[in-house]
C-alpha positions in Angstrom: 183.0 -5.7 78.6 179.5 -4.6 77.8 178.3 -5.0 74.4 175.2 -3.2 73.3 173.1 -2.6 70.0 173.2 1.1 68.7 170.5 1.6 66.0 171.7 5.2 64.0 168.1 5.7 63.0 168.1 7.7 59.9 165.0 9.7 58.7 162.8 7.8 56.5 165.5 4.8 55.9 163.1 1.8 57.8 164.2 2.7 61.0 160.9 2.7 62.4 160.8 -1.1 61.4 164.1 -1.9 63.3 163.2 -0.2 66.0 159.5 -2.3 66.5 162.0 -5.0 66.1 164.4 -4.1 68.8 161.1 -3.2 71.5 159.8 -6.4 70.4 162.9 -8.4 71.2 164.7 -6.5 74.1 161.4 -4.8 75.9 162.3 -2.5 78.5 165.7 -3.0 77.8 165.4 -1.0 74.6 165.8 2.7 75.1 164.9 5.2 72.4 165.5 9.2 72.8 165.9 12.0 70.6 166.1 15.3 72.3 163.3 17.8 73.0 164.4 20.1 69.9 163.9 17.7 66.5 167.0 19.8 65.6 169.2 18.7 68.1 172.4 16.2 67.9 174.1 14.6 70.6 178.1 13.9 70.0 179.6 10.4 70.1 180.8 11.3 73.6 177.3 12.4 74.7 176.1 9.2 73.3 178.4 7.3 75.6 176.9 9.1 79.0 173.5 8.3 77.9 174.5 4.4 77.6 176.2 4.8 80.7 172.9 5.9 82.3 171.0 3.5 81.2 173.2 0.1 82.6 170.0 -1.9 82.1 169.6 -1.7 78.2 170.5 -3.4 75.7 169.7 -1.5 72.8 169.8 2.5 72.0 167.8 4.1 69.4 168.0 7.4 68.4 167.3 9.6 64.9 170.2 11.8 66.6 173.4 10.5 66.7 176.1 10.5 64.9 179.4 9.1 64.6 182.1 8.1 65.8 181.6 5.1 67.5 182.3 5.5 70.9 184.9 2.5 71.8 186.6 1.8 75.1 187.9 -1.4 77.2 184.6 -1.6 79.4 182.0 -0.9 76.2 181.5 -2.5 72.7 179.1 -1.0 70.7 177.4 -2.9 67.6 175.3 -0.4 65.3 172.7 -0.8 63.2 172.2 1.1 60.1 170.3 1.7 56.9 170.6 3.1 54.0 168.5 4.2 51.6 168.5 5.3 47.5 168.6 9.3 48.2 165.9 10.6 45.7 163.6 8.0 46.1 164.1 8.3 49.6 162.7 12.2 48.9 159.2 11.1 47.8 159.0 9.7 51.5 160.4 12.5 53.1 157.6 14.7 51.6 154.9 12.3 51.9 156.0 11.8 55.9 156.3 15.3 56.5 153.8 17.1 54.9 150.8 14.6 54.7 151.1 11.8 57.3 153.3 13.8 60.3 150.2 16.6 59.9 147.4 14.0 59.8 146.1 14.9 56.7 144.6 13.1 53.8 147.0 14.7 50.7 150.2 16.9 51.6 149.6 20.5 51.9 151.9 21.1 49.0 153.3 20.0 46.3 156.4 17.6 45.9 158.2 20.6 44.1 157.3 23.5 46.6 158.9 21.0 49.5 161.4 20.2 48.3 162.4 24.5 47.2 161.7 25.2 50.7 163.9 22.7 52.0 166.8 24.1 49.7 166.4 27.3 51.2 168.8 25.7 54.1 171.5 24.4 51.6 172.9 21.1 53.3 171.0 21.9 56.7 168.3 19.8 55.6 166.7 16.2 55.1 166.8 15.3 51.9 170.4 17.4 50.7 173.1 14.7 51.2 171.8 13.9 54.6 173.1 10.8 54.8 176.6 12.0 53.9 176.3 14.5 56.5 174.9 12.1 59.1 177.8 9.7 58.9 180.7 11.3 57.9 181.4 13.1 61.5 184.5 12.0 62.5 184.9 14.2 65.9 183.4 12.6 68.9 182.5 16.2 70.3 181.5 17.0 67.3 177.8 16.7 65.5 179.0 16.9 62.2 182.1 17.8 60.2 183.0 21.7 59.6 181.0 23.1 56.4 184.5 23.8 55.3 185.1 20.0 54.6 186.2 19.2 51.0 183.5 16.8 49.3 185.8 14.1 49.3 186.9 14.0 52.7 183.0 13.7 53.7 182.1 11.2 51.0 185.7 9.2 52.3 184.6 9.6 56.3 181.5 7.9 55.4 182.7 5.3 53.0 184.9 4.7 56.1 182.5 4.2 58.4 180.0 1.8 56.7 183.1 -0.3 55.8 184.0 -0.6 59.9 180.2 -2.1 60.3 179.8 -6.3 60.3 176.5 -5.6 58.6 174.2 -2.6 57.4 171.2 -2.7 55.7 169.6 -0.9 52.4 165.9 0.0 52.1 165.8 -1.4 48.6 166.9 -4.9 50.1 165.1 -4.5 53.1 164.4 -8.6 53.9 168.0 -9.2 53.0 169.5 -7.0 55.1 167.6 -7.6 58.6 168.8 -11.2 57.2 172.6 -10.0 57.5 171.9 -7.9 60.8 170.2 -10.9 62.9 173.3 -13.7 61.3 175.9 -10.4 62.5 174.6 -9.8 65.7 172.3 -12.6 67.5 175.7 -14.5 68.4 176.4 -11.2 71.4 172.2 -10.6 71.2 170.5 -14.0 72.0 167.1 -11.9 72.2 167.4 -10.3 69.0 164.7 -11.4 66.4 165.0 -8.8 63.5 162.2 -9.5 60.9 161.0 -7.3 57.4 158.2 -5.9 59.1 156.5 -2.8 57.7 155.9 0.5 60.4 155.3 3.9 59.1 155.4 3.7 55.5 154.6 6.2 53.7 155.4 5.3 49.9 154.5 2.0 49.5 154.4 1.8 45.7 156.0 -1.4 44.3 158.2 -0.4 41.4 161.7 0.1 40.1 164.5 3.4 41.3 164.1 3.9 37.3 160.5 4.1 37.7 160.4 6.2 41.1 162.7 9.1 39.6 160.4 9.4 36.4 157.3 10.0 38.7 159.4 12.5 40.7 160.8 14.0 37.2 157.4 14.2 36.4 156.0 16.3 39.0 158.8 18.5 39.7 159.9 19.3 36.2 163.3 18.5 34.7 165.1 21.7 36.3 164.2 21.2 39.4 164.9 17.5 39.3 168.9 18.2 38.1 169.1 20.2 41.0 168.0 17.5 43.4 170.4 15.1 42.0 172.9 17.4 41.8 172.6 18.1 45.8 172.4 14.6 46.5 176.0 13.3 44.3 177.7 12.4 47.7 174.8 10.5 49.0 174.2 8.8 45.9 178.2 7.5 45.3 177.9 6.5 48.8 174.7 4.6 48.4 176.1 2.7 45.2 179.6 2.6 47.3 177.1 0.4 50.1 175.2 -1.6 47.2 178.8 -2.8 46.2 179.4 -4.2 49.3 176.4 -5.3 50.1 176.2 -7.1 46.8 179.4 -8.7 47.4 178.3 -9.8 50.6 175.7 -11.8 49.0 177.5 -13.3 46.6 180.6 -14.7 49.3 177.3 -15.9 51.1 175.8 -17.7 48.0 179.3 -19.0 47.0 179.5 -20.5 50.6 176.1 -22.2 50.3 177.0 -24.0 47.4 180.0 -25.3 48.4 
């Protein structure tokens, strides 16, 4: 049986700080790819032939996969994933995007004209329930589930998914969760050496969700806020869906410790 680490790197949720990680512990054994086009997605089942290229590594990174998991008798695959508070997670988006990706010293528009011209491609974008999208796939030739999908069914195909993981991590809780990760996975990993280390941030305030939606409220006006959280419902239940378990996690942990 090979086992190997699978990191599901979604756009601005930290993965850039799991993946330093995962170089740093694993070397050449860590294998990164995305494809040429930044808008292409490889299927579970291509994600399988591009492990079973690569018998050397250890660990997989990719911003382009999606699930499901591919599982067979000869391969075992432990992912590692992220999650991140959707409309705060928007502010980094646009800071990434259209200041630090183009090198410049303020982005080249404003918060509200990004975000319009990403809603011009309704759910075919980064920052409309991407992370629904991203992990609700449940078709292994598949690179995400039919537009005709009822809401629920996506929102459940997700919830499902995070729930199959021994660990996951949130952005918010960043320290704890590459805490949970390394206790999950070093057992199979003896290498592995996950640590809160800080790569390509681009919003690096230090304040409260509360206090990141009011600045975002306040730049982009109250309509055009509604809409944003309106587009992001799924991804928000499923981030608070994450923080119950994740909490709950914590507290079995703490319970344990005192005892």
């Amino acid at each position: 049986m090979r086992d190997v680490l699978v990191h599901y790197h979604l756009f601005k949720n930290a993965g850039s700080s799991i993946d330093k990680c995962l170089e740093k512990s694993f070397a050449d054994r860590w294998h990164a790819f995305d494809p040429e086009s930044r808008n292409g997605i490889y299927t579970a089942n291509e994600l399988r032939a591009i492990i079973d290229a690569q018998p050397q590594a250890t660990a997989f990174s990719s911003h382009c996969i999606v699930p499901p998991i591919p599982r067979d008798e000869s391969l075992r695959i432990h992912p590692i994933v992220v999650l991140r508070e959707p409309i705060s997670r928007v502010y980094s988006a646009y800071t990434f995007e259209w200041k630090k990706q183009m090198g410049l010293d303020k982005p080249k528009g404003s918060l509200a004209e990004y975000i319009n011209m990403r809603f011009d491609k309704p759910r075919g974008n980064a920052i409309e329930e991407f992370q629904v999208i991203r992990l609700s796939c449940v078709d292994p030739d598949a690179v995400r589930v039919p537009v005709s999908t009822p809401d629920e069914t996506m929102f459940n195909n997700a919830c499902r998914f995070i729930d199959q993981l021994p660990a996951f991590g949130l952005v918010e809780a960043f320290t704890e969760s590459v805490d949970w990760l390394q206790a999950a996975y070093e057992d199979k990993f003896p290498g592995l050496d996950l640590k809160p280390v800080a790569v390509n941030v681009t919003d690096a305030k230090t304040s409260t969700l509360a206090e990141k939606h009011d600045r975002i409220r306040n730049e982009i006006g109250n309509e055009l806020f509604s809409d944003l959280v309106s587009r992001n419902r799924l991804d928000t239940r499923l981030y608070r869906y994450a923080v119950k378990r994740f909490r709950k996690r914590n507290a079995l942990e703490s319970l344990a410790k005192a005892s």
